[in-house]
DOPA-312958 format. One record per residue (C-alpha): residue in three letters; x, y, z. Coordinates in pm, 1 decimal. Layout:
N
(site ala, (X, Y, Z))
...
END
This chain:
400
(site unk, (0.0, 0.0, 0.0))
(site unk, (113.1, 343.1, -52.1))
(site unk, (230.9, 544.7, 221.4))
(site unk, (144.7, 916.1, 255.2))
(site unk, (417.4, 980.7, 494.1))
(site unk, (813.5, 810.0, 445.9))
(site unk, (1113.6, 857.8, 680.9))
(site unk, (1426.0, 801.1, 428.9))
(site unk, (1696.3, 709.2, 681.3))
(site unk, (2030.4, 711.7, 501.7))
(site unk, (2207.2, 421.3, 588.9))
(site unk, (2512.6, 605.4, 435.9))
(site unk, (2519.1, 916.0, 642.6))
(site unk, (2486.3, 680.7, 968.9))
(site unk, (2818.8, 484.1, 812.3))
(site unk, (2936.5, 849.1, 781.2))
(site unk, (2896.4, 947.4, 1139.0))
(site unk, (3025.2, 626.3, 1252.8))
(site unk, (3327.8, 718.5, 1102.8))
(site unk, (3415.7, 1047.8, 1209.1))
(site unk, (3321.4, 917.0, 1544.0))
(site unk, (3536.0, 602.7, 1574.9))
(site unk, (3791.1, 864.4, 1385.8))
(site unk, (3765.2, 1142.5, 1699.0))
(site unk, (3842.6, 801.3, 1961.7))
(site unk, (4185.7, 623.3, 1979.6))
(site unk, (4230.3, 256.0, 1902.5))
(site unk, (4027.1, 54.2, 2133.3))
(site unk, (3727.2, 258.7, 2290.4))
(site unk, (3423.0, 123.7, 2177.0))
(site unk, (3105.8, 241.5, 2053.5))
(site unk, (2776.2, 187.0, 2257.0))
(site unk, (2508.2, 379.6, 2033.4))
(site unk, (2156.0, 459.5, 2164.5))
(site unk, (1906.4, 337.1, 2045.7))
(site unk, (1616.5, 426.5, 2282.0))
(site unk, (1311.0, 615.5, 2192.3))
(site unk, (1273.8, 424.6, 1878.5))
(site unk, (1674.4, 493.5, 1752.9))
(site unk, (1571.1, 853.2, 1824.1))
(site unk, (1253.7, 828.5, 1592.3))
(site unk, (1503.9, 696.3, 1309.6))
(site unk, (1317.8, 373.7, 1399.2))
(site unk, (1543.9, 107.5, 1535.1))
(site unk, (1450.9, -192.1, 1319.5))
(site unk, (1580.7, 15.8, 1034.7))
(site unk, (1902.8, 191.0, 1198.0))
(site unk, (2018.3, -141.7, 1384.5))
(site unk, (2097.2, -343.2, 1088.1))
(site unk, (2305.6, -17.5, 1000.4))
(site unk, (2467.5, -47.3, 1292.2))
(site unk, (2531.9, -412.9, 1362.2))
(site unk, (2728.6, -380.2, 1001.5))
(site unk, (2975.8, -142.9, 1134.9))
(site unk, (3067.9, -330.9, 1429.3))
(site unk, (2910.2, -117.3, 1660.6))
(site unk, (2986.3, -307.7, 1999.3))
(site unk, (2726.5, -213.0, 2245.7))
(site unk, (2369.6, -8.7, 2215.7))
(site unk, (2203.2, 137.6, 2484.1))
(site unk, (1759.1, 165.8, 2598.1))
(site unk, (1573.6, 331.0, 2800.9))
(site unk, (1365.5, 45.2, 2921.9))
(site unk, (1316.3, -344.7, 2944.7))
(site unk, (1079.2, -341.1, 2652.1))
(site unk, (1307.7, -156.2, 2396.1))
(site unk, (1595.0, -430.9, 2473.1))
(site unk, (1365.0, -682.1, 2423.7))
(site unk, (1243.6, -549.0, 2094.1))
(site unk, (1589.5, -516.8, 1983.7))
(site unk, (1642.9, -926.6, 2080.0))
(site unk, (1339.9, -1008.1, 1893.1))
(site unk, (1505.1, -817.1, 1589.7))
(site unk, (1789.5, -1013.6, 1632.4))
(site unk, (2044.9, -799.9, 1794.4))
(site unk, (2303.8, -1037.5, 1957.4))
(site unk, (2592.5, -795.5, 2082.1))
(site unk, (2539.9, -609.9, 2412.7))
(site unk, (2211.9, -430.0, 2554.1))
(site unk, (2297.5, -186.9, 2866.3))
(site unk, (1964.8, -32.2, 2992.6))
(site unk, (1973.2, 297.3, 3129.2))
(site unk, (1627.0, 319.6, 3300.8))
(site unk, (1536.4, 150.8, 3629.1))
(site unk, (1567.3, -220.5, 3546.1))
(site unk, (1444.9, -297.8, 3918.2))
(site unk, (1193.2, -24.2, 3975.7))
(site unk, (782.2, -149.3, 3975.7))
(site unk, (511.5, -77.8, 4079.1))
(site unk, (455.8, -419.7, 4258.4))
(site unk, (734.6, -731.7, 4358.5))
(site unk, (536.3, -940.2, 4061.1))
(site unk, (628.0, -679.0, 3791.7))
(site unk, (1034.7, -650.2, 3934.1))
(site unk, (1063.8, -987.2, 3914.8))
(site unk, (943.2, -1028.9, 3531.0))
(site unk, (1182.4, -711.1, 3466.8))
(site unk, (1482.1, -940.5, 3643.8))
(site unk, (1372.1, -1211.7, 3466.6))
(site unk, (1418.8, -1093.6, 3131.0))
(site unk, (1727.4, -943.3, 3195.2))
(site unk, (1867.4, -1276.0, 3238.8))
(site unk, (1737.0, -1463.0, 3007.8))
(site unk, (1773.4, -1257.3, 2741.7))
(site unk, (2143.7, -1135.7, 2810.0))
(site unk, (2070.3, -745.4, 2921.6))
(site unk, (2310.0, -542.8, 3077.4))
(site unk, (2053.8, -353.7, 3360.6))
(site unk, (2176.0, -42.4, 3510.8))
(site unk, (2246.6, -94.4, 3899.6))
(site unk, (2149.8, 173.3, 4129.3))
(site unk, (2159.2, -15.1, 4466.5))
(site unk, (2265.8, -321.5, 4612.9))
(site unk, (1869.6, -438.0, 4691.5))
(site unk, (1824.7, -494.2, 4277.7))
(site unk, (2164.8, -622.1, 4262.2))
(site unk, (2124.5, -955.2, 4474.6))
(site unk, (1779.6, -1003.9, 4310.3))
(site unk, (1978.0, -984.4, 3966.3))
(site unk, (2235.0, -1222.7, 4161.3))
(site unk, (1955.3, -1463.1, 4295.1))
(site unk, (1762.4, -1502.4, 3967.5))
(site unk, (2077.5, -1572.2, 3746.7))
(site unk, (2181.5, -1826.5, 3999.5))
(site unk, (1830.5, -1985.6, 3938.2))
(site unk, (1899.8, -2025.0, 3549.8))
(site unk, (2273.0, -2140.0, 3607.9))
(site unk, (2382.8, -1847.9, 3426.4))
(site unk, (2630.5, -1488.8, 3471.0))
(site unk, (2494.3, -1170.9, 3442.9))
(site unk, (2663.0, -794.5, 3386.7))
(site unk, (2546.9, -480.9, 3525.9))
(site unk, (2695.9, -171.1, 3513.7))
(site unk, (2682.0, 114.9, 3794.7))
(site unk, (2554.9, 408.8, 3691.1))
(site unk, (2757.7, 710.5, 3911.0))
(site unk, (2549.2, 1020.0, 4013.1))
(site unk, (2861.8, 1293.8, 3988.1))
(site unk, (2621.4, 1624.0, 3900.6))
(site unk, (2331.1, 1489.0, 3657.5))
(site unk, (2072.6, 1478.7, 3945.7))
(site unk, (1860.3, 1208.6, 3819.5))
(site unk, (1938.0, 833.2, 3781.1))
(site unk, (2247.1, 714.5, 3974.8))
(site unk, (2413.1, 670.0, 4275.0))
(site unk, (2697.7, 918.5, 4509.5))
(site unk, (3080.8, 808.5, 4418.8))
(site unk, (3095.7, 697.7, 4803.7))
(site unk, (2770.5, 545.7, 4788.5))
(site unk, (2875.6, 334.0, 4420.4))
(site unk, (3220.1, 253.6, 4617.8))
(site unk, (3077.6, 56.0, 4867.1))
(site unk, (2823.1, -90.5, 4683.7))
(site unk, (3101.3, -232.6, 4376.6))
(site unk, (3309.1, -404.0, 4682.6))
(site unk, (3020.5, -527.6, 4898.9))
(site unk, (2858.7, -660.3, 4570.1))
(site unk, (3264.4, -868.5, 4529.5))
(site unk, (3119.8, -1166.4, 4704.2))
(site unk, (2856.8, -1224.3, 4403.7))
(site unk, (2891.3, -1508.6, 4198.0))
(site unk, (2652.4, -1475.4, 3927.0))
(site unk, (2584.6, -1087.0, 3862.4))
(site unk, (2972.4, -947.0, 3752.8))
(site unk, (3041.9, -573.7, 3734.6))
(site unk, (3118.0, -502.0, 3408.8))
(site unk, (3101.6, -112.7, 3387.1))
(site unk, (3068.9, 201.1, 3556.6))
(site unk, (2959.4, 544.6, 3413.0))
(site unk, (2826.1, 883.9, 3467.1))
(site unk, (2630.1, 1097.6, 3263.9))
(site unk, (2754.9, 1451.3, 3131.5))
(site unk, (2514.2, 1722.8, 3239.6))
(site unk, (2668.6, 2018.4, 3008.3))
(site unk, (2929.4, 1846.5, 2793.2))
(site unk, (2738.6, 2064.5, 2495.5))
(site unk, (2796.4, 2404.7, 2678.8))
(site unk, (3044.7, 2632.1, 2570.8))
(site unk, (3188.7, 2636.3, 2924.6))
(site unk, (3276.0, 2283.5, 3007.0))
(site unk, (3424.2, 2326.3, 3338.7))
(site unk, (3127.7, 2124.7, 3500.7))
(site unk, (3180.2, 1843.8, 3298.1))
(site unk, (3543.8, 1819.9, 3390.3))
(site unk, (3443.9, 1814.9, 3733.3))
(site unk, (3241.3, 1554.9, 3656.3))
(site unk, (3477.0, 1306.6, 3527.2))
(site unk, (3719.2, 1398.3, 3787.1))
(site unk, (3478.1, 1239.4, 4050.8))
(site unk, (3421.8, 933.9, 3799.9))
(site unk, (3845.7, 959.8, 3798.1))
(site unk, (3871.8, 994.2, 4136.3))
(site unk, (3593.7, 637.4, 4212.6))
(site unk, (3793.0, 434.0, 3926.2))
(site unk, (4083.5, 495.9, 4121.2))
(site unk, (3982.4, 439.6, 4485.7))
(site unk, (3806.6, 85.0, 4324.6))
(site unk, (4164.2, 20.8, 4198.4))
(site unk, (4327.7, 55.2, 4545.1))
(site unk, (4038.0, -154.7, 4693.4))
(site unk, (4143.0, -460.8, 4426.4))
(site unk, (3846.1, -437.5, 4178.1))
(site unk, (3865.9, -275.7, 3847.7))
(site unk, (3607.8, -205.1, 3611.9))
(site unk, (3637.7, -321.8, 3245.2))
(site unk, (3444.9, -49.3, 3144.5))
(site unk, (3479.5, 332.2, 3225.3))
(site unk, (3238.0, 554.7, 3002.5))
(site unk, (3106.3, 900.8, 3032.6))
(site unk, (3133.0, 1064.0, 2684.5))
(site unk, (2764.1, 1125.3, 2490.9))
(site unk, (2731.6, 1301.1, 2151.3))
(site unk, (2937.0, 1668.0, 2246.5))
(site unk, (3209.3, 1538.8, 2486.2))
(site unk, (3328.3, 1239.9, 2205.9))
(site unk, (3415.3, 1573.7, 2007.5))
(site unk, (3466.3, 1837.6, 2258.8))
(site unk, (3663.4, 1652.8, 2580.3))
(site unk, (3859.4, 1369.3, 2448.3))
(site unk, (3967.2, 1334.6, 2840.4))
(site unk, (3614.4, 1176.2, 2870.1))
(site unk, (3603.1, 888.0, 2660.0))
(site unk, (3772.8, 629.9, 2905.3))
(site unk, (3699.4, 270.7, 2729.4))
(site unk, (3380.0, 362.6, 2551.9))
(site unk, (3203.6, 629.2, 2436.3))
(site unk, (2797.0, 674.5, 2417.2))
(site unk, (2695.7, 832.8, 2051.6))
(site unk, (2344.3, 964.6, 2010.7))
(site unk, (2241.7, 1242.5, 1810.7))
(site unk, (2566.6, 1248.1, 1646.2))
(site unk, (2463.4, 914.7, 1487.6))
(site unk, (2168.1, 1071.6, 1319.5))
(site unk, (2397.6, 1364.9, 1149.3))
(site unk, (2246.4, 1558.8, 1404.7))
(site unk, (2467.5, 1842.5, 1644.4))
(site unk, (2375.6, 1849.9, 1973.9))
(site unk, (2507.1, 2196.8, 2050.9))
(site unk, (2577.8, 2511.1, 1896.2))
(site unk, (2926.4, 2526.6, 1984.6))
(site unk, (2970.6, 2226.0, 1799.5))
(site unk, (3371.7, 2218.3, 1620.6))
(site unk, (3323.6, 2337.5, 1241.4))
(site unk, (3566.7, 2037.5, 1132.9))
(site unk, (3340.9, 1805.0, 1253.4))
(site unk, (3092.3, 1734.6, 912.3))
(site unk, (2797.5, 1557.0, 1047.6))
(site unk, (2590.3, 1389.7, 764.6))
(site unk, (2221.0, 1430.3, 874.4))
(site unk, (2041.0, 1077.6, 816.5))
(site unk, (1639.2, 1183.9, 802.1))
(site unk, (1457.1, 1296.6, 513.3))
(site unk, (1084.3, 1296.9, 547.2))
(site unk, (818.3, 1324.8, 300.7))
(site unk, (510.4, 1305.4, 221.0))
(site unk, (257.1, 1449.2, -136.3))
(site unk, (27.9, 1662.0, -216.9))
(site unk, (-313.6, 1540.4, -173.0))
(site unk, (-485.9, 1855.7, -274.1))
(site unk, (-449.9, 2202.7, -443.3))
(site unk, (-780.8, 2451.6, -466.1))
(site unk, (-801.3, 2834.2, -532.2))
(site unk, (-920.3, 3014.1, -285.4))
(site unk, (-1072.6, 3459.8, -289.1))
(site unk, (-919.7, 3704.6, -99.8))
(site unk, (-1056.6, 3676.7, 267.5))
(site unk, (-1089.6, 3293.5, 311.2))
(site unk, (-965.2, 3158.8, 658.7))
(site unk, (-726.1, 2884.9, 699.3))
(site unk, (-709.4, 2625.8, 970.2))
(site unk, (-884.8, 2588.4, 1334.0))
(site unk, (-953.0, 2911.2, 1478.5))
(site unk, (-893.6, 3071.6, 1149.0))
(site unk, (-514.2, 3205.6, 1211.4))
(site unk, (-463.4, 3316.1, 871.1))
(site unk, (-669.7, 3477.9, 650.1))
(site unk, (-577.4, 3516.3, 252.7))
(site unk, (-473.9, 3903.6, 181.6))
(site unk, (-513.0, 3760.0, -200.9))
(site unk, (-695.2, 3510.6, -439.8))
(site unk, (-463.8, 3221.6, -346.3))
(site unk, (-379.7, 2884.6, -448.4))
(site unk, (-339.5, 2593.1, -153.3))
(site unk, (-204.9, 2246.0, -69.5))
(site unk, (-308.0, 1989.3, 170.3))
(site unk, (-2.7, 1750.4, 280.3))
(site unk, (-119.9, 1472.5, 506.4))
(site unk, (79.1, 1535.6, 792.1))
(site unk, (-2.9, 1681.5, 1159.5))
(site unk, (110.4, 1677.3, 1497.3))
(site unk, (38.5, 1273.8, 1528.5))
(site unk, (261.4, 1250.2, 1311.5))
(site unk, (554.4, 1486.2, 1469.2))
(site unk, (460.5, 1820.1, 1291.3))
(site unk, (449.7, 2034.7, 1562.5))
(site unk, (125.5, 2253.0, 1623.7))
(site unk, (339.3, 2510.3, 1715.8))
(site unk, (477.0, 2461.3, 1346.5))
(site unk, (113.4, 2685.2, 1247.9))
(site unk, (200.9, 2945.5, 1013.3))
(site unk, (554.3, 2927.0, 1066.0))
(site unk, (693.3, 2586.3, 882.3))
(site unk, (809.1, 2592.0, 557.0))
(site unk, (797.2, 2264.8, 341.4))
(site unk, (962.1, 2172.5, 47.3))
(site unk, (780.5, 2154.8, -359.3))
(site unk, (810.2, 2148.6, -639.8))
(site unk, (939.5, 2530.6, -775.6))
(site unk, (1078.6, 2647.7, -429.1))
(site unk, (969.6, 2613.1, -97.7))
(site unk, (603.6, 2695.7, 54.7))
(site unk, (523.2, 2824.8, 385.3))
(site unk, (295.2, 2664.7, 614.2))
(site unk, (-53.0, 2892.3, 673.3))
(site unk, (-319.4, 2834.2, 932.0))
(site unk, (-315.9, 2590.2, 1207.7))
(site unk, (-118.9, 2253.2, 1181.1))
(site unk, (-403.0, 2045.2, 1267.6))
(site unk, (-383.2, 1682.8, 1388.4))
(site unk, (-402.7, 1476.8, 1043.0))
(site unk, (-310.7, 1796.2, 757.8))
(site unk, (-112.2, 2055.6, 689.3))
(site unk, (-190.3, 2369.9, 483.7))
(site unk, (62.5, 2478.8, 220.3))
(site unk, (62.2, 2835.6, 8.6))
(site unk, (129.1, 2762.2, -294.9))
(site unk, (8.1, 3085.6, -492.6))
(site unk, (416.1, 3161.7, -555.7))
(site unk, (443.9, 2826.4, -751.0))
(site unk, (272.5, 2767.9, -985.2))
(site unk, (403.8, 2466.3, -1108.9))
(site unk, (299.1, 2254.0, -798.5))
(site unk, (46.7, 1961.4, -853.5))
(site unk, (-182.6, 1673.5, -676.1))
(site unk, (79.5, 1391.3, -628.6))
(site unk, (394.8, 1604.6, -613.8))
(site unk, (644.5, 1512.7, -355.3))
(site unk, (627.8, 1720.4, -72.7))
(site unk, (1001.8, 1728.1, 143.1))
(site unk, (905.2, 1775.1, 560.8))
(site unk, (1194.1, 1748.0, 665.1))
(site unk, (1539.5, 1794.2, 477.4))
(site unk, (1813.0, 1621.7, 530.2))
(site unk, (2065.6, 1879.8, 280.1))
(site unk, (2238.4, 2128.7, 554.2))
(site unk, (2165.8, 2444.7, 544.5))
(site unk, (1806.5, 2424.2, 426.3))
(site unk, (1517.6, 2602.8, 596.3))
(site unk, (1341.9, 2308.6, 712.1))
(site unk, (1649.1, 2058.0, 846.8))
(site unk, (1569.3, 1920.3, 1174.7))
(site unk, (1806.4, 2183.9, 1337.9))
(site unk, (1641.9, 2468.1, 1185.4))
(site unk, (1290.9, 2316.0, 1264.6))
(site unk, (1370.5, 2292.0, 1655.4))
(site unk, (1552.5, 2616.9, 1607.9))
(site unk, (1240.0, 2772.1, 1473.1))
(site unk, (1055.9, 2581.8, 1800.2))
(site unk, (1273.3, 2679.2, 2068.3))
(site unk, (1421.9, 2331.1, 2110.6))
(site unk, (1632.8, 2071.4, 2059.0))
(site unk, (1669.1, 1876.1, 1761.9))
(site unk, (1599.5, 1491.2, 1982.3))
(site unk, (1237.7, 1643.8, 2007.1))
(site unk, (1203.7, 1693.2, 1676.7))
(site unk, (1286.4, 1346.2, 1584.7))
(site unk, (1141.7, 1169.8, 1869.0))
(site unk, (815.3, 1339.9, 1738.7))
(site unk, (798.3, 1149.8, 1494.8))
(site unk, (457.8, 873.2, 1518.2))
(site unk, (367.0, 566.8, 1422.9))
(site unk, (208.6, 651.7, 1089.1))
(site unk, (565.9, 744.7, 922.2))
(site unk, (652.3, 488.2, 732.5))
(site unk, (1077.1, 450.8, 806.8))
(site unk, (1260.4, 329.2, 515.0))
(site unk, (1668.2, 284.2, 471.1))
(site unk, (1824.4, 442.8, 169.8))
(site unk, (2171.6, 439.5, 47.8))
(site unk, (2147.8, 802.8, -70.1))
(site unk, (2426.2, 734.8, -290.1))
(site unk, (2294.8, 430.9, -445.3))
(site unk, (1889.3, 528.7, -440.7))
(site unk, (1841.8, 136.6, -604.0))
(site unk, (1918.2, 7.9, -275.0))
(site unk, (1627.3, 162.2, -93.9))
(site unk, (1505.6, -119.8, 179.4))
(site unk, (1151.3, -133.8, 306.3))
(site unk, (1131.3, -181.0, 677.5))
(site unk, (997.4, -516.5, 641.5))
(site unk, (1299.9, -637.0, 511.0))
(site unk, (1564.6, -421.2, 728.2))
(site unk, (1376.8, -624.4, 1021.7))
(site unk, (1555.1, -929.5, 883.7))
(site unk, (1856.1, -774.1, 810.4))
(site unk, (2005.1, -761.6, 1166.9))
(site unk, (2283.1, -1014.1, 1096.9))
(site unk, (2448.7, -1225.2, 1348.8))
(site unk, (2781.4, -1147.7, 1456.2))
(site unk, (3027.5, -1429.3, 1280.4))
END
């Protein structure tokens, strides 16, 4: 069936960013890209094949259910989860949560020793070894645990047989600020825990703090691994992002027109009828709204992309449709393609400049993004190797 609304994710530009990231990292720190919030709206059964062909080591989730999705996909490599693995509403619900942690190979997130000897308990049950990685509050404020608090949590937790430390980490509060003080005194309390754990006899395989801005902007941060997110996506996470640093921006959405009509002078647009035509005009209906990810606040602001040049957005972005003016092109039809979102820098209606025009930050935009857009991988350079999703769900290799 024909979709109204496609996501071209450029398998490409992810390769790209890959590259300049495992180029900004010296020999040996690996990659754990995240993947939560559906790969950042990229969807993940389309960007994971991507990735599993670049020999991305590790991917991080939010939550039990995204690892498990990527399992069912067929993601065989490593799975941390950064949300609270052990945290339910009742002891029937925790225990399901440990459950599939084990079983299905997860690295959970520890946050205090309670969890931790449940994780122990239940892999004991199924004969098996477990990893979990702390997660070190050191100025975030939100998930995690004190350095003194972690300390005596990682030896006390030395006496477990079958859930092994295999990381610890903090997460970067302002690594994308133009003063990055903070974040150095971050990492010097990670520093300063790595090193007391050392004295104590227990070292961590794994030492990561780095996210998108600090794997470009504070090589001092990227320890053994380094987390990637909107850099992935050929996305910059800050504005003081380093000009040498050529992101290639993966998501191109689309969409058609459905419907052009003249319209006299006077005729209101939209819900609440925010625009009003100073002219006879001519108009186009795309079939997108804020279901979909087009913002409301998008209304007669947004510009979109025909044929001829582009079209500003009039009236009220309504749940379902979009209103286009197309009075200044002339050639624009029923069926032409309609761009949403660009992925060419510079343009007016890239994903930066769309949560620049919104007040925010490009990971809303394209976590926006619903259930209706159809994701599809592209190799822009090679457009005859376009993939339906269907297929890119089978297309998760396992690792030889």
């Amino acid at each position: 069936m024909h979709r109204d609304l496609v996501a071209e994710i450029n398998a490409d530009a992810i390769r790209h960013n890959l590259r300049l990231i495992r180029q900004a990292c010296r020999p040996g720190v690996r990659l754990c890209v995240a993947l939560k919030a559906n790969a950042y709206g990229h969807g993940v059964d389309v960007v994971a094949p991507v990735l599993d062909e670049a020999g991305v080591e590790m991917v991080a989730v939010a939550t039990i259910g995204e690892a498990l999705e990527l399992r069912q996909l067929g993601w065989t490599r490593g799975i941390l989860c950064f949300g609270p693995t052990f945290a339910a509403c009742t002891p029937e619900a925790r225990d399901e949560r440990i459950a599939i942690a084990v079983k299905y190979d997860l690295t959970p997130t520890v946050v205090d020793g309670y969890g931790l000897r449940d994780l122990d308990a239940e892999a004991a049950r199924r004969g098996r070894v477990v990893d979990y990685h702390v997660k070190v509050d050191t100025g975030m404020g939100r998930m995690g645990i004190a350095p003194d608090t972690a300390f005596d949590l990682i030896v006390r937790a030395g006496d477990l047989k079958h859930a092994r430390l295999a990381g610890v980490y903090t997460h970067l509060a302002s690594a994308d600020e133009a003063d990055v003080e903070f974040a150095r005194h971050q990492l010097a309390w990670l520093t300063n825990l790595i090193e007391r754990l050392a004295a104590a006899g227990v070292k961590a395989p794994l030492v990561h703090a780095a996210n998108s801005s600090a794997i470009f902007m504070l090589p001092e941060s990227h320890f053994d691994m380094v987390r990637p997110g909107l850099v992935v996506y050929g996305c910059r996470p800050s504005k003081h992002w380093p000009a040498h640093v050529a992101l290639a921006p993966a998501l191109r959405l689309r969409s058609h027109l459905v419907l052009t009509k003249q319209v006299p002078a006077g005729h209101s647009i939209g819900y609440g009828r925010t625009f009003v035509t100073k002219r006879p005009s001519v108009i186009g209906i795309v079939p997108v709204g804020y279901n979909d990810g087009y913002a409301r606040s998008l209304s007669n602001r947004g510009v979109m992309g025909v044929a001829g040049g582009d079209a500003p957005v009039v009236g009220r972005v309504s749940m379902d449709q979009t209103v286009l003016d197309l009075t200044d092109l002339p050639e624009a039809r029923v069926g032409d393609e309609v761009t949403i979102i660009d992925d060419r820098p510079g343009r007016c209606n890239t994903v930066e400049a769309i949560a620049d025009l919104l007040g925010t930050v490009p990971y809303e935009v394209t976590c926006l993004l619903g259930n209706r857009v159809h994701r599809v991988a592209v190799c822009r350079s090679k457009p005859s190797c376009s993939q339906e999703t269907p297929d890119a769900r089978s297309a998760v290799s396992t690792p030889g």
